[in-house]
C-alpha positions in Angstrom: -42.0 -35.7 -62.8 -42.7 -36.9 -59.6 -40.9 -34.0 -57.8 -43.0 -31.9 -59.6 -46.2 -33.3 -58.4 -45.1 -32.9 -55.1 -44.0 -29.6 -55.3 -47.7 -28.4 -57.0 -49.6 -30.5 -54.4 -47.5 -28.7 -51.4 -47.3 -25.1 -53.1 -50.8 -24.8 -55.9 -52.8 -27.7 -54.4 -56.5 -26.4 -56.3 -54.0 -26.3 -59.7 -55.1 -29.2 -62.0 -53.5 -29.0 -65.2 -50.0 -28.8 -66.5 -48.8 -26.1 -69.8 -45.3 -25.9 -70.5 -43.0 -24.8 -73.8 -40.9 -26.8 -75.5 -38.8 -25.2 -78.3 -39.6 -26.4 -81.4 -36.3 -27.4 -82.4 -35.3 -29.3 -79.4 -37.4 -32.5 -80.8 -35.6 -34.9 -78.1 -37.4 -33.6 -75.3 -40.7 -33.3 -77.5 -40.9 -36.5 -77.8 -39.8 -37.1 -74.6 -43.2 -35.0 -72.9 -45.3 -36.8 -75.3 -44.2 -40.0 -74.1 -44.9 -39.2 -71.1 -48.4 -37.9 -71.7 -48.2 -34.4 -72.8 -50.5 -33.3 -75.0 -49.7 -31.1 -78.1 -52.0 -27.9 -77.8 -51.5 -27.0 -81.5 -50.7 -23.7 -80.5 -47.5 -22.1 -81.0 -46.1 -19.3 -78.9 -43.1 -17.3 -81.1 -40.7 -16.4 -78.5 -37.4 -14.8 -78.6 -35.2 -17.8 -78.2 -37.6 -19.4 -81.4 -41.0 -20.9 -81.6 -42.2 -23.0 -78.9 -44.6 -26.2 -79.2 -47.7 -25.7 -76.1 -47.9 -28.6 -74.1 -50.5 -29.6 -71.3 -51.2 -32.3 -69.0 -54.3 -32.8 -66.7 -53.8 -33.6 -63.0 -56.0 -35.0 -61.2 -56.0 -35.2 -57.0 -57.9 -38.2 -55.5 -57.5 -38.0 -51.2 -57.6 -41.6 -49.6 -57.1 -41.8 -45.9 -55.1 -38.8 -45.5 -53.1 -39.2 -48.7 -53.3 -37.3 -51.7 -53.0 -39.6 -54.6 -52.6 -38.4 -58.5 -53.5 -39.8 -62.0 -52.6 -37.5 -65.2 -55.0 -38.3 -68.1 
């Protein structure tokens, strides 16, 4: 998770929000996102490779002396 921050910061720094799939049957890594703070959209996308579950997560930068800090609500 961290790497990804980084990467967003570096790459999409105005970006503040997070939306990923997760496959509906692959209830491991569900759980997993939820745990750590994803939020279930409610919204379903049917894909070819099966019905995914729409996660998101808000991001939000905070600059301190020349570092960029993060909290995810």
């Amino acid at each position: 998770m961290q790497q990804l921050l980084i990467f967003v910061k570096d790459f999409f720094p105005t970006i503040n929000e997070l939306v990923l799939g997760v496959n509906r049957r692959n209830i491991s890594a569900y759980k997993i996102y939820i745990n750590i703070g994803y939020s279930d959209t409610g919204n379903i996308f049917v894909g070819r490779n099966g019905d995914q579950h729409i996660l998101t997560k808000k991001i939000y930068w905070m600059k301190i002396k020349n570092w960029f800090y993060y909290t995810i609500l």
